[in-house]
VEXVO-965815 format. One record per residue (C-alpha): residue number from 1; residue in one letter; x, y, z. Coordinates in steps of 0.05 Angstrom, whole numbers, plus 5000, padded with zeros to 4 digits. Example, Ala and Ser with C-alpha at 12.3 -4.5 7.8 and 13.67 -1.06 7.14 Angstrom:
ATOM  resi  resn     X     Y     Z
ATOM     1     A  5246  4910  5156
ATOM     2     S  5273  4979  5143
This chain:
ATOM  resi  resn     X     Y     Z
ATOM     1     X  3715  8056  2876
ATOM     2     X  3713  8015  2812
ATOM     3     X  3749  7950  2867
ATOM     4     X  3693  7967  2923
ATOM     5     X  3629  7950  2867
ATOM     6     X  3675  7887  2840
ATOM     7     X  3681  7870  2910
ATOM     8     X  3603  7879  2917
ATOM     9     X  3582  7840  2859
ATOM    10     X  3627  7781  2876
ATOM    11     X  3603  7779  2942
ATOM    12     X  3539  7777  2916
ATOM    13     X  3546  7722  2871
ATOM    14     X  3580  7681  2932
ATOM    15     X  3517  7693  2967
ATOM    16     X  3470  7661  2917
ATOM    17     X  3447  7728  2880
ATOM    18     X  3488  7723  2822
ATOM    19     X  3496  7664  2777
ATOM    20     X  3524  7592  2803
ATOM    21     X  3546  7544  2758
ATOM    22     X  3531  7477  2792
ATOM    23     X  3456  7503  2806
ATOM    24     X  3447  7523  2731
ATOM    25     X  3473  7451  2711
ATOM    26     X  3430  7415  2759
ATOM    27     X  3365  7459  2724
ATOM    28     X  3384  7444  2658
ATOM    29     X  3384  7362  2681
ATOM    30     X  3312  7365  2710
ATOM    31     X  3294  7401  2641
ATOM    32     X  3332  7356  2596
ATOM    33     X  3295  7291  2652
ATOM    34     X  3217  7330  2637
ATOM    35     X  3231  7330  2563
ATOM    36     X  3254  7262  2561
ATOM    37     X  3197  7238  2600
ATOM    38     X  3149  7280  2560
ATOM    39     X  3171  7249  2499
ATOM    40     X  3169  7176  2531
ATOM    41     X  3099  7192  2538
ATOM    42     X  3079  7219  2475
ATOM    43     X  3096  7151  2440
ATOM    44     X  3072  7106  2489
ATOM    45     X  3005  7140  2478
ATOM    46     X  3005  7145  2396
ATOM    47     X  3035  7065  2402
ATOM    48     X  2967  7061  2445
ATOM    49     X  2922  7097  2396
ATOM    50     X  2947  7058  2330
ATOM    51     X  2945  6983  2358
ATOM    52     X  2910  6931  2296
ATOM    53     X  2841  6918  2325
ATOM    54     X  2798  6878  2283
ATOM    55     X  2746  6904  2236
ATOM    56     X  2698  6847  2259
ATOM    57     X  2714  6846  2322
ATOM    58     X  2648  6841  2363
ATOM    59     X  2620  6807  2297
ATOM    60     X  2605  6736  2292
ATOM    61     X  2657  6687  2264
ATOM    62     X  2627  6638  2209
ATOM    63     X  2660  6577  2215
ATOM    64     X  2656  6523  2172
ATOM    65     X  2678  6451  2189
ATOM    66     X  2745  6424  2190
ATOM    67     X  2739  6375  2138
ATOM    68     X  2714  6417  2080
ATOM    69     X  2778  6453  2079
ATOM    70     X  2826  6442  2021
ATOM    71     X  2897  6403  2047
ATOM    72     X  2945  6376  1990
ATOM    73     X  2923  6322  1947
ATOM    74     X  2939  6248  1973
ATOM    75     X  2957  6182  1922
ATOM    76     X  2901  6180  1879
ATOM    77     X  2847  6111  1887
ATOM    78     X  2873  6047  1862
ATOM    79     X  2819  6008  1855
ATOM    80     X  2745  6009  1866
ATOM    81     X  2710  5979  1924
ATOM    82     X  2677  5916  1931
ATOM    83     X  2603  5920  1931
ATOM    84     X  2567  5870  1971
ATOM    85     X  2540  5829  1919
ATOM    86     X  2612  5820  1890
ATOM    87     X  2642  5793  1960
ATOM    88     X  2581  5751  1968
ATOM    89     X  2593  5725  1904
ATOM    90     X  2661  5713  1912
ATOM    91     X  2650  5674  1981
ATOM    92     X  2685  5728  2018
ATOM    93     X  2630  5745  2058
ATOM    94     X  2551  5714  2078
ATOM    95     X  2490  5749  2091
ATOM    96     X  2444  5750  2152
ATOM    97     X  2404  5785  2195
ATOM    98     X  2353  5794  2129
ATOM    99     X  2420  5813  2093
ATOM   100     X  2423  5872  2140
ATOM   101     X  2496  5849  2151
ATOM   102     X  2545  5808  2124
ATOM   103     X  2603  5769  2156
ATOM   104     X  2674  5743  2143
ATOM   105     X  2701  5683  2150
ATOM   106     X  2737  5660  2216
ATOM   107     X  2810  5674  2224
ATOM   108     X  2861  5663  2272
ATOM   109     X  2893  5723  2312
ATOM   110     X  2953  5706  2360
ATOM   111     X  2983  5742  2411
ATOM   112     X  3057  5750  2429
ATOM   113     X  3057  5692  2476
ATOM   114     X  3022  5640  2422
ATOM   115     X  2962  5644  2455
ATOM   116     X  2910  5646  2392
ATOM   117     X  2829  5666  2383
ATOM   118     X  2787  5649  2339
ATOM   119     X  2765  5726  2299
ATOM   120     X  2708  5737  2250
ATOM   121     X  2696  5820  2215
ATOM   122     X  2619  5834  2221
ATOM   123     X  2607  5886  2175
ATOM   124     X  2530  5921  2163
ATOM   125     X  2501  5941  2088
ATOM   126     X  2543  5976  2044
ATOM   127     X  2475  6018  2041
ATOM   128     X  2492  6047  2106
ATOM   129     X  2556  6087  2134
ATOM   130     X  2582  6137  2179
ATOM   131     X  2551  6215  2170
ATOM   132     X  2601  6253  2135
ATOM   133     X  2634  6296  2194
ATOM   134     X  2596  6270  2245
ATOM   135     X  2614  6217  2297
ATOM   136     X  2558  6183  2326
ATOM   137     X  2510  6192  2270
ATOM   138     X  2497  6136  2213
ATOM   139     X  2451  6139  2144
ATOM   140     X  2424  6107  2099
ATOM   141     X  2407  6146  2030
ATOM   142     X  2425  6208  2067
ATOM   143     X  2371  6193  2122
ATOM   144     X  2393  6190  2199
ATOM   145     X  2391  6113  2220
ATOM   146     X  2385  6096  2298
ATOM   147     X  2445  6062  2321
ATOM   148     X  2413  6007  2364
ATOM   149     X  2367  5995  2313
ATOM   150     X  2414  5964  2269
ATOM   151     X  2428  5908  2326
ATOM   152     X  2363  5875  2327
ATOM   153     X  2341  5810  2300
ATOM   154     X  2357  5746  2335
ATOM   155     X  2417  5723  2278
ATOM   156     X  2455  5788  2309
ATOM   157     X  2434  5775  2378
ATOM   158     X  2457  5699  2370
ATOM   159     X  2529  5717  2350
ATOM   160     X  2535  5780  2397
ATOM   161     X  2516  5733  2461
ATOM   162     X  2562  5679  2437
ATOM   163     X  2626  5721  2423
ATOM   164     X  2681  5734  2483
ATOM   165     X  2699  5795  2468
ATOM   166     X  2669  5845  2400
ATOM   167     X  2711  5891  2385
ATOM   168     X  2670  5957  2349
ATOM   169     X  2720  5989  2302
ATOM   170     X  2708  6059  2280
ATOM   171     X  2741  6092  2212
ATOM   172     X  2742  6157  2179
ATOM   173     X  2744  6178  2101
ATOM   174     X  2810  6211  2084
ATOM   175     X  2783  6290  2068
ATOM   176     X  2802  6345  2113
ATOM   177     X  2859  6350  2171
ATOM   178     X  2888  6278  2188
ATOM   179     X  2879  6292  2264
ATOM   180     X  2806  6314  2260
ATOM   181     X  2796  6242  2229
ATOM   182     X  2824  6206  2274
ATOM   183     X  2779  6235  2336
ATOM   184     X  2722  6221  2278
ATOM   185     X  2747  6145  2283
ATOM   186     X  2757  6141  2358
ATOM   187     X  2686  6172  2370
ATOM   188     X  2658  6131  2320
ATOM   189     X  2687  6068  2365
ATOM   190     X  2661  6090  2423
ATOM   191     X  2587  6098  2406
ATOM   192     X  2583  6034  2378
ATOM   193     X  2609  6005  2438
ATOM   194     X  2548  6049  2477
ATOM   195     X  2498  6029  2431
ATOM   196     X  2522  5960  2441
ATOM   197     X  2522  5957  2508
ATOM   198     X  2436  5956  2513
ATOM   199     X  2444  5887  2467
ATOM   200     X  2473  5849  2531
ATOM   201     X  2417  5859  2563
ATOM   202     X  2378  5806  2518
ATOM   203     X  2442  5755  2523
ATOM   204     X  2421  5696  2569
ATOM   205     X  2489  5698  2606
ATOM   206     X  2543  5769  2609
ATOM   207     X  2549  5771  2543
ATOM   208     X  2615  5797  2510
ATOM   209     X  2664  5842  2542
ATOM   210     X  2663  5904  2493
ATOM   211     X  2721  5946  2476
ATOM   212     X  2724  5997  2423
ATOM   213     X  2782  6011  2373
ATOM   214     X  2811  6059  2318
ATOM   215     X  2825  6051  2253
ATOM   216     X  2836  6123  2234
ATOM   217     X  2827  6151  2171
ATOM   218     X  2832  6117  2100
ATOM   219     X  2893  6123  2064
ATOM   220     X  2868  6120  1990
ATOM   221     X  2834  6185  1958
ATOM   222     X  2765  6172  1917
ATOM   223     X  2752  6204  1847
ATOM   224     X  2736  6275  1876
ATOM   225     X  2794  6340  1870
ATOM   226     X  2848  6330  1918
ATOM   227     X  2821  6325  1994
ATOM   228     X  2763  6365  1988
ATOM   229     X  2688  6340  2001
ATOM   230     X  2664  6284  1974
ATOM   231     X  2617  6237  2017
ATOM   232     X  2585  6210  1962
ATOM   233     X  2648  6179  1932
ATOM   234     X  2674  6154  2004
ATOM   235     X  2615  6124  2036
ATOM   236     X  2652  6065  2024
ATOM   237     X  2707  6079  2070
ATOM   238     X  2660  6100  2127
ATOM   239     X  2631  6028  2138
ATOM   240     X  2605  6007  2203
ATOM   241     X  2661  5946  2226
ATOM   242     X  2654  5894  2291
ATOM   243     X  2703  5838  2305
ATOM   244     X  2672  5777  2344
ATOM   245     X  2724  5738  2377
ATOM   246     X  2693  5671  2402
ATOM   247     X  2743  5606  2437
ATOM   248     X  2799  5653  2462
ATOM   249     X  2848  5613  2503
ATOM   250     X  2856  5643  2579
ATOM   251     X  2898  5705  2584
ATOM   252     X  2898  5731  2511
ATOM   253     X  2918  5792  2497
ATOM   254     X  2868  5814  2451
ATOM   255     X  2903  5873  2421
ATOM   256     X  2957  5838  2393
ATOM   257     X  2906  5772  2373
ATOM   258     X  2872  5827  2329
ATOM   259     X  2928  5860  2309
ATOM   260     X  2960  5794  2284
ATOM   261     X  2893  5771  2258
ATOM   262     X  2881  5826  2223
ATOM   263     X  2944  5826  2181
ATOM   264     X  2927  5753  2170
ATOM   265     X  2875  5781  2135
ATOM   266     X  2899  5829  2097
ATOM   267     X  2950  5783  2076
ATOM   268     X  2885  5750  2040
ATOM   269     X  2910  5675  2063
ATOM   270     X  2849  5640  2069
ATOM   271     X  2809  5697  2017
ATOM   272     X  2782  5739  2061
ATOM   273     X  2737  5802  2036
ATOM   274     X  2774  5854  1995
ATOM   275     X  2754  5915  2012
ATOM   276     X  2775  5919  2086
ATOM   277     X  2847  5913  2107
ATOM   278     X  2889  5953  2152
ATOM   279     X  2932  5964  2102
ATOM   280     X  2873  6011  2074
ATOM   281     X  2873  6059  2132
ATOM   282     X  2933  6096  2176
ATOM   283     X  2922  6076  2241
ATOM   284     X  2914  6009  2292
ATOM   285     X  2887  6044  2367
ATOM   286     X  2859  5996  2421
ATOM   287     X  2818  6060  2464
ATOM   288     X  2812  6046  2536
């Protein structure tokens, strides 16, 4: 009797009513697969709920310019700049245009291949210079001056109409990022050469072919803490700057006559003016 219920319950157990060890593993693997998953889940959604979002995030960003931001202090100045009057005096450089501006002497530049121009530095007031930050502005005791007002008068007129080539140089005082600078002394170039470009209109032939150039920024602090703000103190290195070349033999290259001219200069061989040399700022840029 006791072999017959064995018998039963075995044959049970054979027919799926009893227990079976493969199908209990197999539900203990889709319960160990749900927990895992479950768990998966649970994280990705707290790592969802605790991502940094930014207090001020639909708030408006102040931001202040580039150049008023503190960088680490350059060499200090080593000398002051020239006033006019001094480089007049000195026989550096002559007034005209109602002593609106003042020009150099004329210099040599040659190219690589010998060929040579004759270069002279136009340079306007020391009363009047670039806006601080700005790139197409100009003042004059803090007051915006029109560009193409600064290129009448027939002394101007006479020398822009007569030159080959002008070259308008722009430059940049050394506060605030280097780079932001240098796109301050390229667009400073480049709207003289637009404001120029109205004067040949008044020239009884073409008038000169204009290009535009960089200087970049000045390499000499002024006496203000490290590179912070200080237009007052660095008007000086935001002058407004034109080259005039005039009896260029054919084919020059006029990049290299400047170039080579310019370092003429600042070699001071024939006593040119004394505050502007390449030497004084970072960069030499011929824009297209």
């Amino acid at each position: 009797m006791v072999d017959s219920d064995q018998r039963t319950k075995v044959g049970k157990m054979a027919n799926g009513y009893g227990y079976d060890e493969n199908g209990g593993r197999r539900r203990w693997s889709i319960l160990l697969i749900f927990l895992l998953l479950l768990g998966f889940g649970a994280v990705a959604v707290w790592f969802w709920m605790n991502q940094e979002t930014p207090s001020n995030a639909n708030q408006p960003v102040e931001v202040s310019h580039p150049s008023l931001e503190a960088i680490p202090a350059p060499t200090p100045l080593t000398r002051k700049p020239v006033s006019d009057e001094q480089a007049v005096e000195d026989g550096t450089l002559s007034r005209f245009n109602d002593e609106l501006w003042l020009e150099s002497r004329s210099f040599i530049g040659t190219d690589t291949n010998g060929l040579t121009a004759n270069l002279r530095i136009y340079i306007l007031s020391q009363d009047y210079a670039w806006a601080f930050g700005e790139g197409a502005r100009v003042e004059k005791a803090a007051q915006s001056v029109a560009l193409a007002s600064l290129f009448n008068g027939t002394d101007f007129r006479d020398r822009f109409c007569n030159s080959d080539h002008l070259m308008a140089i722009g430059t940049s005082s050394f506060e605030g990022p280097q780079d932001l600078n240098h796109r301050l002394a390229r667009t400073r170039g480049q709207a003289l050469v637009s404001a120029l470009s109205s004067v040949k209109a008044a020239c009884s032939a073409d008038g000169p072919t204009l290009l535009a150039a960089s200087l970049g920024e000045h390499a000499e602090t002024s006496p203000c803490p490290g590179r912070v703000r200080c237009p007052e103190a660095t008007q000086s290195q935001r002058r407004i700057l034109l080259v005039g070349v005039n009896g260029s033999e054919a084919g020059i290259n006029y990049d290299e006559a400047l170039w080579s001219g310019m370092r003429r200069f600042d070699a001071g061989e024939d006593g040119f003016f004394r505050d502007f040399r390449l030497a004084d700022y970072d960069q030499f840029e011929v824009l297209d």
